[in-house]
Z-matrix of the N, CA and C atoms (Angstrom, degrees):
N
C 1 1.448
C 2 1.517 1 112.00
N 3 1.377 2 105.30 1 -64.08
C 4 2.166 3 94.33 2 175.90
C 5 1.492 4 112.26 3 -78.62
N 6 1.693 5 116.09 4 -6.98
C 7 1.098 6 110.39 5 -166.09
C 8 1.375 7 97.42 6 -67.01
N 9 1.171 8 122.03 7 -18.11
C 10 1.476 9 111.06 8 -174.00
C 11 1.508 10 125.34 9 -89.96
N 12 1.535 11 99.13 10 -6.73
C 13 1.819 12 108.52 11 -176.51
C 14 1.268 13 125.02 12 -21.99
N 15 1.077 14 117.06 13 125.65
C 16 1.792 15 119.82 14 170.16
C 17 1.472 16 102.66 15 -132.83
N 18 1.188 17 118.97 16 141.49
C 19 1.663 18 142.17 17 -171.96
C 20 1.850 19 96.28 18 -73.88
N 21 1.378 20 104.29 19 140.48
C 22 2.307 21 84.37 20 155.85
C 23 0.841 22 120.48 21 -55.32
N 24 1.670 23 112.42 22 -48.31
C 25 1.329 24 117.49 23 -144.34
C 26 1.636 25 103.35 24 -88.63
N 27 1.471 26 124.94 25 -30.52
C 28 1.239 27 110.99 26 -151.43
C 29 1.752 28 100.79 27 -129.09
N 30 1.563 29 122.66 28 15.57
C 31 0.688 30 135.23 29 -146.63
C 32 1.739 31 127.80 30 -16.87
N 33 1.483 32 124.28 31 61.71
C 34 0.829 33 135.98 32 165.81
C 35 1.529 34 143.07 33 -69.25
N 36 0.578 35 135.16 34 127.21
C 37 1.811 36 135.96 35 -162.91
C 38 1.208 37 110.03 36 -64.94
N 39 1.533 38 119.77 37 167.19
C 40 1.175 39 126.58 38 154.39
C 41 1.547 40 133.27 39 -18.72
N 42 2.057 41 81.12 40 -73.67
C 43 1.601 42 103.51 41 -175.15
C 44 1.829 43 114.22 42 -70.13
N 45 1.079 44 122.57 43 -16.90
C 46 1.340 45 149.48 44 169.38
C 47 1.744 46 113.80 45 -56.06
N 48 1.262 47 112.33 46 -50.34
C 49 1.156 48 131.21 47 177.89
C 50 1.810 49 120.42 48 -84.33
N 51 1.559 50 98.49 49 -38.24
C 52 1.345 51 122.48 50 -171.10
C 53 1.898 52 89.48 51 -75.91
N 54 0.752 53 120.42 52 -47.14
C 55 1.710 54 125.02 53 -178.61
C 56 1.654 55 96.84 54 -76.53
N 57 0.922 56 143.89 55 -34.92
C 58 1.621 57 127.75 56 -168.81
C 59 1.649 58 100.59 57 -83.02
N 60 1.820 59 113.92 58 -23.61
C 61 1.554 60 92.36 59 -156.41
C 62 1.764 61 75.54 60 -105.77
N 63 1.023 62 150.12 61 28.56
C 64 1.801 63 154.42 62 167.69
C 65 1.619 64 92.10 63 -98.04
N 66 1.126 65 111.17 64 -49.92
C 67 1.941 66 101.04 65 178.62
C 68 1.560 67 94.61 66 -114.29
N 69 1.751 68 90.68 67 147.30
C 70 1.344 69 119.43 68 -168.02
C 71 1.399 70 101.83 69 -100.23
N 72 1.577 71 99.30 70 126.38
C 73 1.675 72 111.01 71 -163.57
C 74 1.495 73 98.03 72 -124.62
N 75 1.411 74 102.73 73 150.13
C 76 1.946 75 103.05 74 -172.30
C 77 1.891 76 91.77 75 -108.79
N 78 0.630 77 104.72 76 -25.78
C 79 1.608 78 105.79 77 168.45
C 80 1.791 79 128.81 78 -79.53
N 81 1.177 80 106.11 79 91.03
C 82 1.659 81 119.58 80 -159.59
C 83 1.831 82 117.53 81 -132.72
N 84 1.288 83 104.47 82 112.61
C 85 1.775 84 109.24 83 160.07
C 86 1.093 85 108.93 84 -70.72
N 87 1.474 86 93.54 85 167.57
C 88 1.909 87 106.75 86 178.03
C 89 1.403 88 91.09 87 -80.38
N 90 1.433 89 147.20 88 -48.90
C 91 1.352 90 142.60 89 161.52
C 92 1.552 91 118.65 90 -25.28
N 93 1.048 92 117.83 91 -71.81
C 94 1.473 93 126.77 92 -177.75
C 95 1.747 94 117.43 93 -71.94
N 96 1.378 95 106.56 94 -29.54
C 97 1.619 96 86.69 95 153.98
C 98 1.260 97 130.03 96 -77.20
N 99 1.267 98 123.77 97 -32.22
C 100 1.869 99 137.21 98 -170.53
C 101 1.593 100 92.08 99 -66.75
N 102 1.406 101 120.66 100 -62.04
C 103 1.360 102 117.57 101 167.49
C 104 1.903 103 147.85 102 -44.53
N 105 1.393 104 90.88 103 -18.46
C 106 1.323 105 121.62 104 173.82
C 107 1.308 106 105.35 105 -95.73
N 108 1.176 107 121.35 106 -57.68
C 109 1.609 108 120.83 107 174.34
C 110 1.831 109 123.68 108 -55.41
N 111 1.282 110 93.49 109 -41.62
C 112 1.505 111 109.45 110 165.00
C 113 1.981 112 113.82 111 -60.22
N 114 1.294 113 109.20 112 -31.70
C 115 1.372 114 110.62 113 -178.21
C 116 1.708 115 105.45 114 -81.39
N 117 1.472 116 117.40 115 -44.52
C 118 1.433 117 121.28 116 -169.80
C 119 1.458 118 115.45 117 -76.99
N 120 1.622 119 106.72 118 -25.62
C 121 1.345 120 115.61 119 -177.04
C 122 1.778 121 109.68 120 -87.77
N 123 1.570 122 100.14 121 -14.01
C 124 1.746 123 92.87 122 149.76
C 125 1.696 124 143.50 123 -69.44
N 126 1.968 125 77.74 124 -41.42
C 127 1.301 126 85.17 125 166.30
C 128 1.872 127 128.86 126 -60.02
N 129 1.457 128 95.61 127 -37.82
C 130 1.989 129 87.56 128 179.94
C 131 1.253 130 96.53 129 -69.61
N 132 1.230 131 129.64 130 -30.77
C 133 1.689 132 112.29 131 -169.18
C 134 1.465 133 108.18 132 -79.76
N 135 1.460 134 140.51 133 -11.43
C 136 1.064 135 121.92 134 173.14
C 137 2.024 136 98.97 135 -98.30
N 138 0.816 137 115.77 136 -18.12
C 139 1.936 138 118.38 137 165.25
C 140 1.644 139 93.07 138 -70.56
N 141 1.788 140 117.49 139 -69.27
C 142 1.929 141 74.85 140 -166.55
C 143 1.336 142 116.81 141 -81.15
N 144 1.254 143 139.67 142 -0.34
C 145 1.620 144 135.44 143 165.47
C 146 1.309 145 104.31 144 -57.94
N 147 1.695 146 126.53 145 -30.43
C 148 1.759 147 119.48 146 174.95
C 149 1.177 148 106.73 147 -72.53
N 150 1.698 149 122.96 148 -36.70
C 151 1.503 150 122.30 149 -161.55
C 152 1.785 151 109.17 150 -91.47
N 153 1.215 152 108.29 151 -12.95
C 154 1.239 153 118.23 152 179.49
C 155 1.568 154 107.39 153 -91.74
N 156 1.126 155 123.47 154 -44.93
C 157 1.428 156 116.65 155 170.52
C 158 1.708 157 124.10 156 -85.67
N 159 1.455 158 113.73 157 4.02
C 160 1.441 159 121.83 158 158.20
C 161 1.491 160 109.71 159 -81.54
N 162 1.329 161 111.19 160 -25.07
C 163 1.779 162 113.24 161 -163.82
C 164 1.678 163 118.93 162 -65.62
N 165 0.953 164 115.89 163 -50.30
C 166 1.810 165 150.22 164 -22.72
C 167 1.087 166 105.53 165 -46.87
N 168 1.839 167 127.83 166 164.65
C 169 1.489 168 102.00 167 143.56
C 170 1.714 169 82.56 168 -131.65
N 171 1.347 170 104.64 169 153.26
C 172 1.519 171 94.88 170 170.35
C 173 1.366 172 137.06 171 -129.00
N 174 1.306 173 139.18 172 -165.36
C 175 1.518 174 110.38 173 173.57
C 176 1.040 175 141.52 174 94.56
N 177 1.673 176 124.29 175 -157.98
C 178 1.254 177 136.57 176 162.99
C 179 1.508 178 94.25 177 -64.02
N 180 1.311 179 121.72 178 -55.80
C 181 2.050 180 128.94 179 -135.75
C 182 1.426 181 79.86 180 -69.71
N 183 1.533 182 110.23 181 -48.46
C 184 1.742 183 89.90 182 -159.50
C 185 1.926 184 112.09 183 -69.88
N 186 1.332 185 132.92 184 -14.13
C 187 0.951 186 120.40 185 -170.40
C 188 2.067 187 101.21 186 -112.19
N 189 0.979 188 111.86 187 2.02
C 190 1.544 189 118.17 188 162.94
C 191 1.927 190 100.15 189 -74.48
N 192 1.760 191 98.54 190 -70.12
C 193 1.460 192 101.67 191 -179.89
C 194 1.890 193 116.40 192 -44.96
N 195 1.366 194 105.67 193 -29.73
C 196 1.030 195 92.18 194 -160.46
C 197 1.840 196 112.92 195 -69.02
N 198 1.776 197 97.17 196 -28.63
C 199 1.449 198 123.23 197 168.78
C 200 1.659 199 107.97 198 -44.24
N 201 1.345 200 110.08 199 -56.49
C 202 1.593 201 94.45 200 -157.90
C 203 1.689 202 107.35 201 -91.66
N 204 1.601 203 119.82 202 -7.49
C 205 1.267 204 101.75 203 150.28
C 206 1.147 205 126.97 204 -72.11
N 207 1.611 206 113.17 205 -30.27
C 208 1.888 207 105.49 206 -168.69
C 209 2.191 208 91.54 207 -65.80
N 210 1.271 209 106.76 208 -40.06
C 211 1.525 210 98.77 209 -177.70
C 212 1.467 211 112.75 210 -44.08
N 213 1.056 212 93.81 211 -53.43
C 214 2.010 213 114.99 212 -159.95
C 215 1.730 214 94.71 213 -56.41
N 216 1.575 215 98.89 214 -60.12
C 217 1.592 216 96.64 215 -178.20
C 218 1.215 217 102.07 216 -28.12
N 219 1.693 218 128.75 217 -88.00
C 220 1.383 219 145.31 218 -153.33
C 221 1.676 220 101.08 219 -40.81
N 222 1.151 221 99.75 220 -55.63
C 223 2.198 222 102.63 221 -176.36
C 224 1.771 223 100.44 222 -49.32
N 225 1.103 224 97.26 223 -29.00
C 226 1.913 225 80.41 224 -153.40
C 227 1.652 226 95.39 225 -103.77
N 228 1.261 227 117.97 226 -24.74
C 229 1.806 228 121.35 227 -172.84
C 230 1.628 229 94.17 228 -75.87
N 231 1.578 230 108.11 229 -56.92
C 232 1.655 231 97.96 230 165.64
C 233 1.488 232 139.39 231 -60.13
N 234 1.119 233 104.96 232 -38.07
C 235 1.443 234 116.00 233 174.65
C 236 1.416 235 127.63 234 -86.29
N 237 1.252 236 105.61 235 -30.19
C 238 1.487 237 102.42 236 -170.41
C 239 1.976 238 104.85 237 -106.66
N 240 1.141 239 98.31 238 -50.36
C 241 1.528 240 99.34 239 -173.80
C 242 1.523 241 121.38 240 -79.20
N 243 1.511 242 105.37 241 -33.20
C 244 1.743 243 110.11 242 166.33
C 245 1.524 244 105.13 243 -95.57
N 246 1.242 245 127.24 244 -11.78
C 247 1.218 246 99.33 245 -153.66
C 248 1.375 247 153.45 246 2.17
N 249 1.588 248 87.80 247 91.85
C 250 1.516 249 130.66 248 -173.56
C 251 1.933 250 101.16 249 -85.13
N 252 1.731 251 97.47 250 118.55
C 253 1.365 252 110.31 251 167.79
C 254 1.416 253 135.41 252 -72.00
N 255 1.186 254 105.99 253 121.00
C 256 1.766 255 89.28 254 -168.27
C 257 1.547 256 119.77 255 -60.12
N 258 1.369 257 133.42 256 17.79
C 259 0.985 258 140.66 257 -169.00
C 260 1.674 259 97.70 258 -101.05
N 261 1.250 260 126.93 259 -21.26
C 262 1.535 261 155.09 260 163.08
C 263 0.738 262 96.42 261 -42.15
N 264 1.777 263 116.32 262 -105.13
C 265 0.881 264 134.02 263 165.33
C 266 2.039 265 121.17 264 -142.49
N 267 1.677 266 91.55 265 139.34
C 268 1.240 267 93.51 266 -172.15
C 269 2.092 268 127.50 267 -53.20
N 270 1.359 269 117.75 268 147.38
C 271 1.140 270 115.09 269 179.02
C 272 2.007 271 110.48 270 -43.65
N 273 1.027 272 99.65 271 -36.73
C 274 1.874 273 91.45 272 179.37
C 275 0.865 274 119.01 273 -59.63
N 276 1.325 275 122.74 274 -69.53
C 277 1.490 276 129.26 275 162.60
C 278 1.324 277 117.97 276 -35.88
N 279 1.417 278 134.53 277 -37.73
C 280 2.015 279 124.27 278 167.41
C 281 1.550 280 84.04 279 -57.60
N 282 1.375 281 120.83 280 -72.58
C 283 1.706 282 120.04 281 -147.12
C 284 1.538 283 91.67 282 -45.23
N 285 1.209 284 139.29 283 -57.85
C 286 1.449 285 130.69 284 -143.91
C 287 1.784 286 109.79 285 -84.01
N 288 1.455 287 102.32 286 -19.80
C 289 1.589 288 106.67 287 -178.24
C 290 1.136 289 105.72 288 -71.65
N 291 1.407 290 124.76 289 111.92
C 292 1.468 291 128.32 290 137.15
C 293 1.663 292 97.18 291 109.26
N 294 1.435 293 104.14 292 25.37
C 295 1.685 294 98.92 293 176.32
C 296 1.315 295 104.25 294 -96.52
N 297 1.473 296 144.24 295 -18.51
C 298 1.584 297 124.65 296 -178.76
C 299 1.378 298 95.35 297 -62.39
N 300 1.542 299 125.78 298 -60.72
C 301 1.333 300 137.22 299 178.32
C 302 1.745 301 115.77 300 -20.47
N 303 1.694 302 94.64 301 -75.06
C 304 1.520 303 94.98 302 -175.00
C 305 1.960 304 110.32 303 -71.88
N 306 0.836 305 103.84 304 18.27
C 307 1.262 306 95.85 305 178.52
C 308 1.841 307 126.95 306 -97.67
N 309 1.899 308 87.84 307 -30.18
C 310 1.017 309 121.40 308 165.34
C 311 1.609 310 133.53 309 -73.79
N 312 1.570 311 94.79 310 -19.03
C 313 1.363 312 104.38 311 173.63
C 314 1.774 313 99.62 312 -114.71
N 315 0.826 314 122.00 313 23.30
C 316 1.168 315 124.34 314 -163.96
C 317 2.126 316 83.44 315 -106.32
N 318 1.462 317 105.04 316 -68.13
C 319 1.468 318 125.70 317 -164.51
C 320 1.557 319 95.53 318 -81.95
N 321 1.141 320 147.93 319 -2.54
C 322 1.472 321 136.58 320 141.87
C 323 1.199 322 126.65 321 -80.08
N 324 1.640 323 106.79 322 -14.44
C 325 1.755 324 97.42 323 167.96
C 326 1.368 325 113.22 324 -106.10
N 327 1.192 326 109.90 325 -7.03
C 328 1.855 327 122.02 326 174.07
C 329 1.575 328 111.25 327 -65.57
N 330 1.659 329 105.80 328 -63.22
C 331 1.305 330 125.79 329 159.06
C 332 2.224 331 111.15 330 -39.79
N 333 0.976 332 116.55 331 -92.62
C 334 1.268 333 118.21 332 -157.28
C 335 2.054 334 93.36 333 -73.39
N 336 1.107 335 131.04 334 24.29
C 337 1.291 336 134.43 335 147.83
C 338 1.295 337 123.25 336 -85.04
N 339 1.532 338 89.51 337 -48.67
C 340 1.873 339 93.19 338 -178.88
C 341 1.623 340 105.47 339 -84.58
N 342 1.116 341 134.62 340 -28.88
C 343 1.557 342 120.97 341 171.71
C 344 1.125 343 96.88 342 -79.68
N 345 1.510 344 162.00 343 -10.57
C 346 1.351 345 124.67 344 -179.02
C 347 1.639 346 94.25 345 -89.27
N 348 1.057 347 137.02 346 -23.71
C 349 1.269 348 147.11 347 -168.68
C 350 0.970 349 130.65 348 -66.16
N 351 1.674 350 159.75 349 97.05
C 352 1.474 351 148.99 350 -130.18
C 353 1.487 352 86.04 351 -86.46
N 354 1.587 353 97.46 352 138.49
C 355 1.912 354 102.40 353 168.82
C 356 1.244 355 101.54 354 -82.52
């Protein structure tokens, strides 16, 4: 399903996107970061929905925790490793791009991990 992502505007691929946000580039649109962030911030949510439903974790903890890493990711992948200017685009706008999404893929692989999984 995201493996197939393409942008409107810039219609770029997956693997396209998946390679720009793996190397850290000082040259950045407000397009091409929101889109990059939206691709990487799928990826942790479908890694901790596997690692969270192998563990178990359950509950509230697991979907609070799951909140302040998908946050944390965005602060530190934008800020620290690309360093992305807020003149780009502001920290709200990364946090808010692409969270119904990863949230959803986040709690379908958490969910159908831990039931296929012997407790």
């Amino acid at each position: 399903f995201f493996f197939l992502m393409t942008t409107k505007d810039s219609k770029k691929s997956f693997a396209q996107h998946l390679s720009k946000a793996l190397s850290p580039s000082s040259e950045w649109t407000k397009e091409d970061i929101l889109a990059t962030v939206t691709v990487a911030r799928q990826i942790v949510a479908l890694l901790t929905g596997i690692v969270f439903g192998t563990v178990p974790v359950l509950g509230a903890a697991g979907i609070i925790t799951f909140g302040v890493i998908n946050v944390m990711f965005v602060l530190f992948f934008t800020g620290k490793y690309h360093s992305v200017d807020e003149s780009v685009a502001d920290r709200s706008a990364l946090i808010q791009e692409g969270m119904a999404g990863t949230i959803a893929i986040f709690l379908v692989s958490w969910i159908m991990v831990y039931n296929i999984l012997p407790v």
